[in-house]
C-alpha positions in Angstrom: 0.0 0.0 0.0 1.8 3.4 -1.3 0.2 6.3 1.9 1.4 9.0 -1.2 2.7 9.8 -4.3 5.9 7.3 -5.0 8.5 7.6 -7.4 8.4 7.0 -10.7 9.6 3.2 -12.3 12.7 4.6 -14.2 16.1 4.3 -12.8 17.7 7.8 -12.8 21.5 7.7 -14.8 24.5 7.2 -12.6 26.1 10.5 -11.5 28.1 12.4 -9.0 26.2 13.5 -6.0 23.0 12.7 -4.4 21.1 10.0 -6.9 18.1 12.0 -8.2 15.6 8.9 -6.9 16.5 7.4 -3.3 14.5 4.8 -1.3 14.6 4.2 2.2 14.0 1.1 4.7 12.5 1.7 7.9 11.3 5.0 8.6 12.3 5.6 12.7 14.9 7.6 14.1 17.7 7.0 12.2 15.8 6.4 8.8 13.8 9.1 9.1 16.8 11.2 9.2 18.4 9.7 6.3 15.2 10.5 4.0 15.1 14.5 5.4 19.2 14.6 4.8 18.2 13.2 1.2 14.8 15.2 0.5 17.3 18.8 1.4 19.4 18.1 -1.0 17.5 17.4 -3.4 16.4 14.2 -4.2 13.1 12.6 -4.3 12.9 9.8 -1.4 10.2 7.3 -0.5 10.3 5.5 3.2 9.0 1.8 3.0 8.0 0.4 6.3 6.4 -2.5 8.1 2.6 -1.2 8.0 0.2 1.7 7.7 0.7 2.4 10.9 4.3 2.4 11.0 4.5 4.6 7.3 2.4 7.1 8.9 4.3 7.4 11.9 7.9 7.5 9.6 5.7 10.5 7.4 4.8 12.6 10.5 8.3 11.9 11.9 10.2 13.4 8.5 7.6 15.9 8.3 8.2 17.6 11.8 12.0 17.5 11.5 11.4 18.8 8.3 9.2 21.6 9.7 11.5 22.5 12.2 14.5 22.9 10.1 12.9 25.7 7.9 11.9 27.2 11.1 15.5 27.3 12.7 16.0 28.5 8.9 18.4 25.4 8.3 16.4 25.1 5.3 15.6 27.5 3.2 12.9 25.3 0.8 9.1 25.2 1.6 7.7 22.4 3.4 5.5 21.9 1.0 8.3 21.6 -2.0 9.7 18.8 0.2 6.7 17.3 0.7 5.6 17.0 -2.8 9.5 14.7 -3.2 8.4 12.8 -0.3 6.4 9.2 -0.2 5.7 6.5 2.7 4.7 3.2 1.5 4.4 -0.2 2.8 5.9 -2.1 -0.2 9.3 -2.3 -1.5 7.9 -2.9 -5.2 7.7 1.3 -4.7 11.5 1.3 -4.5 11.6 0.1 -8.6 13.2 3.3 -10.2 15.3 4.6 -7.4 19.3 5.1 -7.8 20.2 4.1 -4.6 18.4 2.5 -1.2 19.7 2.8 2.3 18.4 0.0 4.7 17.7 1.6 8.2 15.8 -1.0 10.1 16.9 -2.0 13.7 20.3 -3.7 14.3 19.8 -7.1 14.0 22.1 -9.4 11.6 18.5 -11.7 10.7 16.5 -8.9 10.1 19.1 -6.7 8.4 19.9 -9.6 5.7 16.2 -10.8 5.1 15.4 -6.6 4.3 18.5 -6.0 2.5 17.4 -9.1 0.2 13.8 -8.1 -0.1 15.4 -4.8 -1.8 17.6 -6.4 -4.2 14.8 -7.9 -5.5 12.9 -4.5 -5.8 15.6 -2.6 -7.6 17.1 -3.1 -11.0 20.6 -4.6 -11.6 22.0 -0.7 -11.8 20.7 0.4 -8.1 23.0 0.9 -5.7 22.0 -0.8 -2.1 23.6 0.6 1.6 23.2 -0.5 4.9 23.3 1.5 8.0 24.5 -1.2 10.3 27.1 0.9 12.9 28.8 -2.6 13.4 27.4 -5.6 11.5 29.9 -7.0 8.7 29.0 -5.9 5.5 30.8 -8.9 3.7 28.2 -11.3 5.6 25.4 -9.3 5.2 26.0 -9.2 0.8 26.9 -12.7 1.3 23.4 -13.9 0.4 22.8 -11.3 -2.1 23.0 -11.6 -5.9 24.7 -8.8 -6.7 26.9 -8.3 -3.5 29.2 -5.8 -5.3 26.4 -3.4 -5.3 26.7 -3.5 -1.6 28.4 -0.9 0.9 27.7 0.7 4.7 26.6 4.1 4.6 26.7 4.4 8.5 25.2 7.8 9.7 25.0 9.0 13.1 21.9 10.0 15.5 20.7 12.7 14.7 21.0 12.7 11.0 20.5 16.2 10.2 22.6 17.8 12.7 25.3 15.3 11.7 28.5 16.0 9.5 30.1 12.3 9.3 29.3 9.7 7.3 31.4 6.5 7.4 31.3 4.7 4.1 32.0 0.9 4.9 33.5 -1.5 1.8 33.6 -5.3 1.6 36.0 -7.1 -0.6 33.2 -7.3 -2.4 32.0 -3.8 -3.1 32.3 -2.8 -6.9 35.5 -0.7 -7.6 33.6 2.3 -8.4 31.4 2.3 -5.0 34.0 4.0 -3.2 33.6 7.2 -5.1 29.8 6.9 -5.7 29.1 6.8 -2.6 31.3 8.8 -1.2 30.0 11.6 -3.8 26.5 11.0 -2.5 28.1 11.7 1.2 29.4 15.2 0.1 25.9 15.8 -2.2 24.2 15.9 1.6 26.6 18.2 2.7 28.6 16.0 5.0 32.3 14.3 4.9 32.8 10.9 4.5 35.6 8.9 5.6 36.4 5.0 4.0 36.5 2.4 6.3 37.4 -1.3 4.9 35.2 -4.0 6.9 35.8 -4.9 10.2 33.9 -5.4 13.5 33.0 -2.1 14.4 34.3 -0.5 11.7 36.3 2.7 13.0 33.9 4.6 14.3 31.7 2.3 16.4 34.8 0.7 17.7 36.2 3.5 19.4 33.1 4.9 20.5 32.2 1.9 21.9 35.8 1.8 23.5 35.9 4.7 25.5 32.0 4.4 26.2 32.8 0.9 27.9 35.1 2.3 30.4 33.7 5.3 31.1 30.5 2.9 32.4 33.5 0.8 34.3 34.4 4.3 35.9 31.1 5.3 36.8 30.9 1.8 38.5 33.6 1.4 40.2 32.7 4.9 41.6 36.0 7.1 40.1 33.6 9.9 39.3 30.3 10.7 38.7 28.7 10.8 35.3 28.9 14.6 35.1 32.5 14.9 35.9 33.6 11.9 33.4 31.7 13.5 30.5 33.3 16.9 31.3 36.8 14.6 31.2 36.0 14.1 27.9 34.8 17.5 26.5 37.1 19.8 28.0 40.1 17.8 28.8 39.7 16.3 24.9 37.2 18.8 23.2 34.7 15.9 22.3 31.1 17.7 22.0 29.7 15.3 24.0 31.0 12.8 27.0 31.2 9.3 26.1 28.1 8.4 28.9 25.6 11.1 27.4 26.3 10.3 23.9 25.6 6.9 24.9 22.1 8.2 26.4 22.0 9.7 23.0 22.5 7.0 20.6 20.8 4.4 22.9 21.7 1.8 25.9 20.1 -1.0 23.9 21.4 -0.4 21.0 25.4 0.5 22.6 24.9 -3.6 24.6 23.9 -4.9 21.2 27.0 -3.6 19.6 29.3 -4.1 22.3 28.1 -8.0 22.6 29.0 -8.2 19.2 32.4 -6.4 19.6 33.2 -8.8 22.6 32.0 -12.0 20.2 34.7 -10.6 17.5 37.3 -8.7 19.4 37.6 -10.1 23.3 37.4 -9.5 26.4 37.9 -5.5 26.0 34.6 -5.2 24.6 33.0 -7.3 27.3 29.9 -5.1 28.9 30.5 -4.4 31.9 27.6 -5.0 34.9 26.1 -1.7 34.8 24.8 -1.6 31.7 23.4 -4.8 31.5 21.3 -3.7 34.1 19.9 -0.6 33.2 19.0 -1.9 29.9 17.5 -4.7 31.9 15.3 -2.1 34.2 14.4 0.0 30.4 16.5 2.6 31.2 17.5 3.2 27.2 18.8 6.8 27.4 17.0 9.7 25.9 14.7 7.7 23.9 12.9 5.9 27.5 13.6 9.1 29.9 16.3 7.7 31.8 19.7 6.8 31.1 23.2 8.1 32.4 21.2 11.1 32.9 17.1 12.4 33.5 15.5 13.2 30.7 11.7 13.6 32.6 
């Protein structure tokens, strides 16, 4: 079921820059990001997602962020311009004539492969497919695929908008000319990419994670409080946000899944330590649930 106007069934031409038609799996946080960062620069973009219920909840969701740009005069294009480049949908057929697709659902290896392959078979044999997977391996995820060289990571960070990094992941697989594809349609959004080969964690993730790990060890073995480790960090090493709030940020849930998998590939140095099992055991998420490191109520 299409919710609006999707694009059209003809593939746009390869170019530099952000591809003219774009698709987008999963319309929450993150991939609702990804489609406003898309829709500014100029492309048309349509969000498939689970259900109706779901699409309309991803349209509202790109629609406010969207509304609250060109009121902080971030953007300087009508709403309803953007809008009228903008679908939801609940069916991946409505991805046919887009250049590229960026799969945004939750980070789950399973899940990730079984939408990354209902894609492929969505798109034509020109599309270009990216995951944004902050840690999964991107050689085992276009493992299953039939055209695995039209695979690479497109990892953004939380939130999208505000963001100006993009870390463009490559498998052995990756077509030679994905590299500068996609890292043209990094600099069409107005960000900077950097080229990371694949490996657990890739570079950013893995030191993120790093310091985030024993700054929880810290604040449980009572060095400091949570306050005074983050302000370590941002003064002491200019970071704009301490290792414990970004975590709040990005999400508790989502920082165990991806130091479990760490600790799996890596050791014992990525093992999470006590604390955070527990919070994430009591719901305590971060931003996203109210409570984290820090009171959001």
């Amino acid at each position: 079921m299409t919710i609006s106007t999707s694009i059209t069934e003809t593939p746009d031409a390869e170019s530099p820059g952000v591809p003219k038609r774009v698709g987008v799996l999963g319309g929450g946080r993150m991939g609702a990001g990804i489609a406003h960062a898309f829709l500014v620069s100029g492309a048309e973009v349509t969000v498939v997602e689970r259900d109706a219920a779901a699409a309309s909840a991803a349209r509202d969701r790109v629609t406010g962020t969207l509304a609250t740009a060109i009121e902080k005069a971030a953007v300087t294009e009508d709403l309803d311009s953007l809008l009228g480049r903008f679908a939801v949908s609940t069916d991946a057929a409505d991805f046919g004539g887009a250049g590229l697709v960026v799969e945004a659902v939750p980070e789950d290896f399973i899940l990730k492969q079984e939408a990354l392959l209902n894609v492929e078979r969505n798109l034509g044999p020109e599309a270009w497919i990216a995951t944004n997977t902050s840690s999964l391996s991107i050689t085992k995820l276009a493992a299953t695929l039939t055209r695995p060289e039209r695979l690479c990571g497109l990892h953004f960070f939380n939130p999208v908008p505000a963001s100006t990094l993009v870390e463009v992941v490559l498998g052995p697989q990756s077509a030679a000319e994905l590299a500068d594809a996609a890292t043209g349609w990094v600099r069409g959004l107005g960000k900077t990419p950097i080229v990371v080969h694949d490996a657990p964690g890739f570079a950013s993730s893995r030191l993120g994670v790093a310091i985030a790990l024993e700054a929880m060890r810290m604040l449980e073995e009572g060095v400091a409080s949570a306050q005074d480790i983050d302000a370590a960090m941002e003064l002491g090493y200019r970071h704009a946000s301490g290792p414990l709030r970004t975590t709040d940020i990005v999400g508790l849930d989502v920082r165990l899944g991806i130091a479990e998998y760490l600790h799996e590939t890596l050791g014992e140095r990525f093992a999470p330590p006590r604390i955070l099992r527990e919070m994430v055991a009591r719901g305590e998420l971060g931003r996203k649930s109210g409570k984290g490191f820090y009171d959001y109520s």
